[in-house]
N, C-alpha and C positions, 0 to 999 in steps of 0.2 A: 319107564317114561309114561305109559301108559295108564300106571296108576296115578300119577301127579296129575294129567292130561282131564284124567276120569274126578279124583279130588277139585280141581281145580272148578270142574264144569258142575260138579253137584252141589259147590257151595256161592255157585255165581253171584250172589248178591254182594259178599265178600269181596270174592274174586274182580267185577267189575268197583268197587270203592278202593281198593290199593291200585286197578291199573288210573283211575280219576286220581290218585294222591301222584301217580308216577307222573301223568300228565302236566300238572300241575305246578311240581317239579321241574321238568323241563321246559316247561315254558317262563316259570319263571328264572330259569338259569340264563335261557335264550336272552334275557329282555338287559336293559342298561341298567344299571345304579344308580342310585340308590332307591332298593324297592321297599317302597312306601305301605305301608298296611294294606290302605286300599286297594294297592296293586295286588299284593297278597291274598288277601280274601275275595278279589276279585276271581284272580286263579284258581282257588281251593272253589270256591260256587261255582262257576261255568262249568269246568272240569267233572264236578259233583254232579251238575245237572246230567250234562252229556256220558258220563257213564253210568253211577248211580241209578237216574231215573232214566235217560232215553233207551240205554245199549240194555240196560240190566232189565226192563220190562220189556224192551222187545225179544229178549231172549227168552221172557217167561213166558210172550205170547205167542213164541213159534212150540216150547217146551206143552203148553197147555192145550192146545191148539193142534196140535201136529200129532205128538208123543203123550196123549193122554191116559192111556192104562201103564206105558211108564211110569209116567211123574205121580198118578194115584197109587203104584205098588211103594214109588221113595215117601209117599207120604204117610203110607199106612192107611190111604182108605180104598175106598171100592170107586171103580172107574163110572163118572156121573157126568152126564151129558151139561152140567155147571163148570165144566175144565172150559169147555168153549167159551163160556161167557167171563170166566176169570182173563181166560186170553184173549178175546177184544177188551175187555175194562182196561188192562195191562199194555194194550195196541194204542190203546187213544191215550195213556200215562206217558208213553213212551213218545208218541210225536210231538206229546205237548215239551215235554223233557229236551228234543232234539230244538224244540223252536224254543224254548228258555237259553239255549248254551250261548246264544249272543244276543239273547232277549233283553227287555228291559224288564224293572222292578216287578212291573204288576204279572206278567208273565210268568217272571222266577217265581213271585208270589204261589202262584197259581199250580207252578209243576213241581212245588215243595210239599202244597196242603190236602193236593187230593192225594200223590202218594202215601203221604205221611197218612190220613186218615184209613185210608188203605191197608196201609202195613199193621199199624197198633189195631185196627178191626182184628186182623190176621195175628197177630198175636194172643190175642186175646183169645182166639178160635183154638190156636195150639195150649195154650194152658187150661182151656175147656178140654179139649183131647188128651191133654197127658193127667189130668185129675178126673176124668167120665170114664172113659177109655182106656185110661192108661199105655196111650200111646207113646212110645217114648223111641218112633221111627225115627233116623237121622233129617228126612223130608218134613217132622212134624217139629222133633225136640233139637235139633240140633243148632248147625252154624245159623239157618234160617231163620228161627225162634228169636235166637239175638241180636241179629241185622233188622228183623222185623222194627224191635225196636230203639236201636241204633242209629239207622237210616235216617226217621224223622229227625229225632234229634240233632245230628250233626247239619242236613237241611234245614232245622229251622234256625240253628246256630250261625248259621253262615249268611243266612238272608236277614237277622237281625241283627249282626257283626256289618253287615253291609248299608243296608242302610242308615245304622247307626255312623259309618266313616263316612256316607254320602252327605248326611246331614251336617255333618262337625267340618265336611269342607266347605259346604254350601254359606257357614254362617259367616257376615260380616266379620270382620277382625277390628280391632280397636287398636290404633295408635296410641302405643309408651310414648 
């Protein structure tokens, strides 16, 4: 149990994007029929926001923050007094994230684009490390590497899957 427990917490970016799918889920189980896209995508983005980006960076800025020559040994580098500052950047991700989950548009806007520029910066950092470096730490190459660039993507899918259904309800209808 312990190693699920330990897996589970080392690949938290993951880890918090399936508990946001499970949310999502049940919320939309909860709700009446027939659920409508909107409904849908609406679900899949709140959910996303609030674990993806609010839980999932608040987790990184207690990890960076707190647990810093940890999180620098899972990453494969030297412990640098920049963990602090990754974990406030990841502090203010993360509140804005908590205040998108019943936000509106420009909000959601807003805790999809600085993450997202956030995460593919950081990707981009780890494919510098594992081609200079040759780092190929599980904190540099691994599940993180691919959520890094995951993450944005499925956030900006879902905020342009949303306002695309906001829009398409918004438009007058023509009378057949």
């Amino acid at each position: 149990m312990g190693n699920i427990i330990r897996l589970l917490l080392q690949n938290f970016s993951l880890t918090f994007l399936v508990l946001g799918l499970i949310a999502s889920g049940i919320s939309l189980w909860r709700r009446s029929r027939p659920l409508t896209p909107s409904l849908v995508v609406e679900a899949l983005l709140s959910y996303f926001l609030l674990f993806s980006v609010g839980a999932s960076f608040f987790y990184n800025f207690v990890l960076h923050t707190f647990f810093g020559d940890m999180v620098a040994k899972f990453i494969g580098w030297a412990p640098s007094p920049f963990q602090t500052e990754v974990g406030m950047a990841s502090l203010g991700y993360s509140v804005v994230g908590f205040l998108a989950f019943r936000g509106g548009f420009g909000i959601r806007a807003a805790a999809v684009a600085g993450p997202a520029i956030f995460l593919l910066g950081a990707a981009a950092g780890h494919v510098h490390q594992m081609i200079a470096a040759h780092n190929f730490a599980p904190g540099n190459a691994g599940v993180i590497f691919y959520t890094d660039i995951a993450i944005p993507i499925i956030g900006a899918s879902l905020l342009w899957l949303q306002h695309r259904l906001d829009r398409e309800s918004s438009r007058p209808r023509s009378i057949s």
